[in-house]
VMD Tcl script that builds the backbone (N, CA, C; Angstrom):
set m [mol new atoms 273]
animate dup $m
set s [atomselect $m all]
$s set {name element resname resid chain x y z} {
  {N N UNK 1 A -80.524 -70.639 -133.517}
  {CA C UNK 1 A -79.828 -69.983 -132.428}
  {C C UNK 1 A -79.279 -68.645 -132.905}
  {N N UNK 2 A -79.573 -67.811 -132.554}
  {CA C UNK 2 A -78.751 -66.273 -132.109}
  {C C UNK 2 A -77.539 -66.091 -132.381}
  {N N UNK 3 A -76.634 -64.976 -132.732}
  {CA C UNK 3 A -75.394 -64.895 -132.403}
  {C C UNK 3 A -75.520 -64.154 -130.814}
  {N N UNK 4 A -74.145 -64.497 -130.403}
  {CA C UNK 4 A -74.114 -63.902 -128.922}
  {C C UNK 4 A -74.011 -62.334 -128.806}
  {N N UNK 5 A -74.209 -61.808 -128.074}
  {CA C UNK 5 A -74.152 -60.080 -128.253}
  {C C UNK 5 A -73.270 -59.727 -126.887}
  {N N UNK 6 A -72.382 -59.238 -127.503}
  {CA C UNK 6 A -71.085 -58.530 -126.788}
  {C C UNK 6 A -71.239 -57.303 -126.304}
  {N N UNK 7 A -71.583 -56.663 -124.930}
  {CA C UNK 7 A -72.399 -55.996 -124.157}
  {C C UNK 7 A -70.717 -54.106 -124.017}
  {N N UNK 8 A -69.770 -55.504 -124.161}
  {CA C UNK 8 A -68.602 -54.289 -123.740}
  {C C UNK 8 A -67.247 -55.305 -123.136}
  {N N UNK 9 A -66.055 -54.692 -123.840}
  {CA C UNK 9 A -64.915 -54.827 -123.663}
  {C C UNK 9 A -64.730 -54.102 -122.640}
  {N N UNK 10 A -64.029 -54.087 -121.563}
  {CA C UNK 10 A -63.412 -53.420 -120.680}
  {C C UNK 10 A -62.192 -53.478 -120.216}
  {N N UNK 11 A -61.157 -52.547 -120.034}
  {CA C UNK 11 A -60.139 -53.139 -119.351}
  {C C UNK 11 A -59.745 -52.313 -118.439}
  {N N UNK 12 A -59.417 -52.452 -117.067}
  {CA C UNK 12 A -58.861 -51.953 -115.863}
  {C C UNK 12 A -57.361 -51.970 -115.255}
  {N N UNK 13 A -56.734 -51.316 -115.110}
  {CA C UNK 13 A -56.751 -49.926 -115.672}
  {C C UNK 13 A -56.263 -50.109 -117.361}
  {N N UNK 14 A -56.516 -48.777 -117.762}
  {CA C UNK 14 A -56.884 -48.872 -119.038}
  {C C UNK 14 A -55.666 -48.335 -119.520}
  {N N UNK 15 A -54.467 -48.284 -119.085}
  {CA C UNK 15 A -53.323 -47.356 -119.241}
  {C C UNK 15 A -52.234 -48.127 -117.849}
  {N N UNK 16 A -51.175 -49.116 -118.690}
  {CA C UNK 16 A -50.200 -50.025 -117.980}
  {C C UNK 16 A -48.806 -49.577 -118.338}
  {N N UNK 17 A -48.069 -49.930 -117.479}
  {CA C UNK 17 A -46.493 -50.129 -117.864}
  {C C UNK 17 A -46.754 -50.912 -118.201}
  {N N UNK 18 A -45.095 -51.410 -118.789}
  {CA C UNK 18 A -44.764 -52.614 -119.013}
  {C C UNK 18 A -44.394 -53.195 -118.152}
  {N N UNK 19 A -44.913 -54.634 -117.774}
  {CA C UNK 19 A -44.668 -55.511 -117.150}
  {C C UNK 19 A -45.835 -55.539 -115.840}
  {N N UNK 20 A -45.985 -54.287 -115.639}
  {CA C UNK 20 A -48.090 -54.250 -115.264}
  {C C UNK 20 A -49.006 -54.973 -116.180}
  {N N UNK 21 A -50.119 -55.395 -114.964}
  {CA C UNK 21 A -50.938 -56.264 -115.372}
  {C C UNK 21 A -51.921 -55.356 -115.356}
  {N N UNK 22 A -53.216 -55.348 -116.743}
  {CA C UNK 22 A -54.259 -55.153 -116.147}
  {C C UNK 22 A -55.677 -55.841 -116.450}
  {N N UNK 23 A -57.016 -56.013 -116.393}
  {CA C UNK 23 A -57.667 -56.676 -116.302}
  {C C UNK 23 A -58.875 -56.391 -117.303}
  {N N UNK 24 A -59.039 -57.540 -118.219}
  {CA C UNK 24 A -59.882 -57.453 -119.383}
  {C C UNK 24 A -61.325 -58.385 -119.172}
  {N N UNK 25 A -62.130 -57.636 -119.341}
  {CA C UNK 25 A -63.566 -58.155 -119.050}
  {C C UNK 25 A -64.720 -58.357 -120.342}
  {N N UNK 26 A -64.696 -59.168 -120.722}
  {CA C UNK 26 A -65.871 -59.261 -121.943}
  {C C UNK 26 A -67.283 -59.874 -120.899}
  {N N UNK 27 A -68.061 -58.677 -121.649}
  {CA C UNK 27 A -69.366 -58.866 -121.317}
  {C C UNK 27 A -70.269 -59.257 -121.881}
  {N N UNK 28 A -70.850 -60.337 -122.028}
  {CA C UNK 28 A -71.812 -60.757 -123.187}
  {C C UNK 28 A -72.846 -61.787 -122.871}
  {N N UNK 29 A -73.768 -61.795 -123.468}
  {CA C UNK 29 A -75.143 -62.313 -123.499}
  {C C UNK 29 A -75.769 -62.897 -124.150}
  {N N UNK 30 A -76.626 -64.332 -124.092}
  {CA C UNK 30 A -77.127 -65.434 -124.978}
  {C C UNK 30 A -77.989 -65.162 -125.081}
  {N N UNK 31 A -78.690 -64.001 -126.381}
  {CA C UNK 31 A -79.963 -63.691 -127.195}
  {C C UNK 31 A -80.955 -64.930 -126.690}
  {N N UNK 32 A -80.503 -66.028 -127.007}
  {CA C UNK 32 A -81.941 -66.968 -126.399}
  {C C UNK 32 A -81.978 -67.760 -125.083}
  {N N UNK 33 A -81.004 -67.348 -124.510}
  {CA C UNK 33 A -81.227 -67.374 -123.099}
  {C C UNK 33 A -82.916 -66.989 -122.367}
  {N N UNK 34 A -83.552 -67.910 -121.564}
  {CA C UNK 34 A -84.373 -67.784 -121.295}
  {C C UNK 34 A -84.771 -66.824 -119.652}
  {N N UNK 35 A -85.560 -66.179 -119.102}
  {CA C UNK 35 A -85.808 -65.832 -117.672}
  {C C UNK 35 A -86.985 -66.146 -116.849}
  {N N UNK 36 A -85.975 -66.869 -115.729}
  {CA C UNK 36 A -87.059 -67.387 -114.898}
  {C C UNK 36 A -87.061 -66.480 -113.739}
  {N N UNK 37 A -88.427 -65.864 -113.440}
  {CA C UNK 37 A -88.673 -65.073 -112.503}
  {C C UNK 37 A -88.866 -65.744 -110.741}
  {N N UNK 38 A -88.097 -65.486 -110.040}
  {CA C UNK 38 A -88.109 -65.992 -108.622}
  {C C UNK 38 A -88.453 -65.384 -107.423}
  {N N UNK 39 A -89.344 -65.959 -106.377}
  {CA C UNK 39 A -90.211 -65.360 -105.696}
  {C C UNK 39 A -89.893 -66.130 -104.755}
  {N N UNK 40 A -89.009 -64.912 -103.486}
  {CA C UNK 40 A -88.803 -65.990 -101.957}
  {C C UNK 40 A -89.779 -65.062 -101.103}
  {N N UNK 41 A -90.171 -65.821 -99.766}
  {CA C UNK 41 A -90.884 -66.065 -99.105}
  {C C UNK 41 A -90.795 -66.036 -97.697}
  {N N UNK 42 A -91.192 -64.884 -96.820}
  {CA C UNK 42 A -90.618 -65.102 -95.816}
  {C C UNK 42 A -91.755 -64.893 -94.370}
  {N N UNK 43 A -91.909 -66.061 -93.617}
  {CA C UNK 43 A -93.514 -65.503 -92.402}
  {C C UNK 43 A -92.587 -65.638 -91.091}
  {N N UNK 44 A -93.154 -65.095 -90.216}
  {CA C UNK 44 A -92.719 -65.102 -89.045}
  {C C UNK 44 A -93.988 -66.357 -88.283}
  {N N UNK 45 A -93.849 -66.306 -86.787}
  {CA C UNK 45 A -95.153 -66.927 -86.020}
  {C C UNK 45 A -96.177 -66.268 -86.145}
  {N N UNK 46 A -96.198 -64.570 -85.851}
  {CA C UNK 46 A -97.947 -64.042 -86.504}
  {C C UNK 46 A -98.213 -64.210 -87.793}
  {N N UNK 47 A -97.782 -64.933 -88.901}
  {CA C UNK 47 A -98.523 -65.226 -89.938}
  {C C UNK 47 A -97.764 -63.606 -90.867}
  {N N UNK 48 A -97.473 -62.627 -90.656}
  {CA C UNK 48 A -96.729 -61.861 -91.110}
  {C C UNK 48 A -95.686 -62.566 -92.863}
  {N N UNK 49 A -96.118 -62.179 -93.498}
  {CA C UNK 49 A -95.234 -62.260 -94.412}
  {C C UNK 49 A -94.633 -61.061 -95.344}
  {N N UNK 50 A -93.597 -61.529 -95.736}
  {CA C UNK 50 A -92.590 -60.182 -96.743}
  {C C UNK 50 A -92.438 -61.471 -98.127}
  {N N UNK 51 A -91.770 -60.713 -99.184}
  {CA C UNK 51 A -91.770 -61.150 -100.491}
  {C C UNK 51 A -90.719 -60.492 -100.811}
  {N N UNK 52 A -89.716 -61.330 -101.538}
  {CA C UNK 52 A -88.891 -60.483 -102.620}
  {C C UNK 52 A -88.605 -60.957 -103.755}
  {N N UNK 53 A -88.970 -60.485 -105.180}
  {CA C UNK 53 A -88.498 -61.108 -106.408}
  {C C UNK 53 A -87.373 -60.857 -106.913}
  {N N UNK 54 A -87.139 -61.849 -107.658}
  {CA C UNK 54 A -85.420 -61.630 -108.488}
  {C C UNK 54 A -86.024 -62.122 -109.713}
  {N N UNK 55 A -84.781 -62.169 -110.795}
  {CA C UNK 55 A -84.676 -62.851 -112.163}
  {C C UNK 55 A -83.627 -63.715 -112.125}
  {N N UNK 56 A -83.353 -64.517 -112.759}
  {CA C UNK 56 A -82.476 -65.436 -113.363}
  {C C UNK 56 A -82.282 -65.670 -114.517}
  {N N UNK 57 A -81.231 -65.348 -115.491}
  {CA C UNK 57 A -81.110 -65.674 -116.694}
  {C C UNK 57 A -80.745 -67.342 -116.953}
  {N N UNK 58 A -81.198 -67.844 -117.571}
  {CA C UNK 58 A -80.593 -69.327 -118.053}
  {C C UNK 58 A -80.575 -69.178 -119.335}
  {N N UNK 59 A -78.635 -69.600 -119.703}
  {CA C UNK 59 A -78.510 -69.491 -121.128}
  {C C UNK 59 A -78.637 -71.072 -121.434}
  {N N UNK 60 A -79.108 -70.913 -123.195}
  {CA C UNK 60 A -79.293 -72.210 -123.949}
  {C C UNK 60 A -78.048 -73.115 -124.073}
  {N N UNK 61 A -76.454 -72.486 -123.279}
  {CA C UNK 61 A -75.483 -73.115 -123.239}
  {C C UNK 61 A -74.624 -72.425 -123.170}
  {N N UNK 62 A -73.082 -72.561 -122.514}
  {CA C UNK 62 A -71.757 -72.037 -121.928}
  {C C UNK 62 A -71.646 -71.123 -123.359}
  {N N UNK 63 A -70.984 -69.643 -123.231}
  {CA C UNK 63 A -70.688 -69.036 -123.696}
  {C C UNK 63 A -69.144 -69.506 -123.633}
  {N N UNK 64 A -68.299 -69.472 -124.777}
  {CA C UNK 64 A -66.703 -69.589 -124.993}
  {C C UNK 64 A -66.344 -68.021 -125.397}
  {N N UNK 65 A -65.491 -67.597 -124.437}
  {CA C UNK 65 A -64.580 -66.116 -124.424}
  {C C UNK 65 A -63.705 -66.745 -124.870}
  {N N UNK 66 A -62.667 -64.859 -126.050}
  {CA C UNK 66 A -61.020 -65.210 -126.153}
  {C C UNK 66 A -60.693 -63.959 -126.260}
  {N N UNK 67 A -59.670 -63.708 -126.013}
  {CA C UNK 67 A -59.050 -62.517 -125.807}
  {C C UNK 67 A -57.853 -62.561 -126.796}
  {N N UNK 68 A -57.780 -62.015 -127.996}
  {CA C UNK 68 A -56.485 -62.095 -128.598}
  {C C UNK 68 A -55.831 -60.553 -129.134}
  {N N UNK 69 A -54.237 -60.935 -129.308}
  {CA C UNK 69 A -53.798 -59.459 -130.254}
  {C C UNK 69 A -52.120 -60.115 -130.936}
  {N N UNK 70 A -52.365 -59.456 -131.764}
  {CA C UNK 70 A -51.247 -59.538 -132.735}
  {C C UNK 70 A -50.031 -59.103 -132.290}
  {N N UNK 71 A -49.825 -58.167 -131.219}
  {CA C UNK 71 A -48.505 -58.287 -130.528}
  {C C UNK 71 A -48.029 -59.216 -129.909}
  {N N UNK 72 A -46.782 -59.536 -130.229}
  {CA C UNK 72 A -46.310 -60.780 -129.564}
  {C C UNK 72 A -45.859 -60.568 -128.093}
  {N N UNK 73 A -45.492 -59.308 -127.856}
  {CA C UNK 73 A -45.032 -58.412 -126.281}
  {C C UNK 73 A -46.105 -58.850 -125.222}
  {N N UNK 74 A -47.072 -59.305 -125.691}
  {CA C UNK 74 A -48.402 -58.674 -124.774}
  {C C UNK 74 A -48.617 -60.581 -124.243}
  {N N UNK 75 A -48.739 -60.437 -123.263}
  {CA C UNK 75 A -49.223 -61.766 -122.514}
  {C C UNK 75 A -50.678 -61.836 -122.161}
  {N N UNK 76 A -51.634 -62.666 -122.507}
  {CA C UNK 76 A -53.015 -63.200 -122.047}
  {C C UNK 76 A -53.083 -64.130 -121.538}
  {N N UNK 77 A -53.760 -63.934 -120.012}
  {CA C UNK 77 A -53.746 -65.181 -119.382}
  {C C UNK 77 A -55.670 -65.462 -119.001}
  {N N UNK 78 A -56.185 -66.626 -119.458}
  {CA C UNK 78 A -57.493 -66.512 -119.269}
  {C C UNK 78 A -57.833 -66.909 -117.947}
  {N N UNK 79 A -58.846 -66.307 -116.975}
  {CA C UNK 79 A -59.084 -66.765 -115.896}
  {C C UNK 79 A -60.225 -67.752 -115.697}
  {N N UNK 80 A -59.426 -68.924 -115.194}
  {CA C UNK 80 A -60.255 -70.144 -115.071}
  {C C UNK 80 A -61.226 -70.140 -114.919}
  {N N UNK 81 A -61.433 -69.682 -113.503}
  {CA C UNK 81 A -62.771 -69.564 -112.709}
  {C C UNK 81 A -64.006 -68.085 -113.113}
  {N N UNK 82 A -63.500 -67.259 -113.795}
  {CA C UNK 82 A -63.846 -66.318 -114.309}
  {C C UNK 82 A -64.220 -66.406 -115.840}
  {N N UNK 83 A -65.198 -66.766 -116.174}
  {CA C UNK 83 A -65.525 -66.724 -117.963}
  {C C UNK 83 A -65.213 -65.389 -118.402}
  {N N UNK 84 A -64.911 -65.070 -119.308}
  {CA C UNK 84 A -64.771 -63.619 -119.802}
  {C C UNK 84 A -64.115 -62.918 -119.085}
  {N N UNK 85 A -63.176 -63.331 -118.106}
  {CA C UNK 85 A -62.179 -62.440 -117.437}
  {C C UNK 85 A -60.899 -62.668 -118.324}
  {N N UNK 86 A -59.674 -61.408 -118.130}
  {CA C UNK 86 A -58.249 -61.856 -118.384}
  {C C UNK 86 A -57.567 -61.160 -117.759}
  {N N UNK 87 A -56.057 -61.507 -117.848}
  {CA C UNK 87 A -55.300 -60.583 -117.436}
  {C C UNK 87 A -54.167 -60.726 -118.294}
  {N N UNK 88 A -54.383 -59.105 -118.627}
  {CA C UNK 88 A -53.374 -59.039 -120.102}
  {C C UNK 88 A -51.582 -58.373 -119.564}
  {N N UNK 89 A -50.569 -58.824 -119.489}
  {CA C UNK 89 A -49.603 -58.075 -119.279}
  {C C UNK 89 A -48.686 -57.652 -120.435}
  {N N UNK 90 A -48.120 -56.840 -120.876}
  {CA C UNK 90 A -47.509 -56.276 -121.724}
  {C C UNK 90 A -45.906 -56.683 -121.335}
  {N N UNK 91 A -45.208 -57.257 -121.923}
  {CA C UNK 91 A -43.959 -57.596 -121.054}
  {C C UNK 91 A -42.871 -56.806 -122.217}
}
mol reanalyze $m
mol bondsrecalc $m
mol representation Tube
mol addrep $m
């Protein structure tokens, strides 16, 4: 297996007060993650058809995010429903 490859840190806005929240995004990707190419399908009654393809990545398994820092001021809260989301407040 691969190590995972970390695409980009982000954080929004990138410049907080204190006691503003703002929002940290790790972006990253499972080297052996596989792609399955998908093809929908669409006819009317004259036999008329359209096509549109997509991709799908499927990783070889859940990526685990963490967000840490050595200030003790600074609050991280990980978002549940969001992998690789946070919201960092500086208190």
């Amino acid at each position: 297996m691969s190590v995972p490859i970390i695409r980009s840190v982000t954080a929004y806005p990138d410049t907080v007060q204190r006691g503003q929240a703002a929002q940290v995004t790790i972006d990253a990707v499972d080297p052996d993650a596989r792609v399955v190419t998908l093809t929908g399908r669409v006819k009317d009654p004259a036999g008329h058809e359209a096509t549109a393809v997509t991709v799908l990545t499927v990783g070889s398994g859940p990526l685990t995010y963490e967000l840490t820092t050595d200030d003790p001021a600074v609050k991280i809260v990980a978002d549940p429903a969001a992998p690789g989301q946070f919201t960092v407040v500086p208190v």
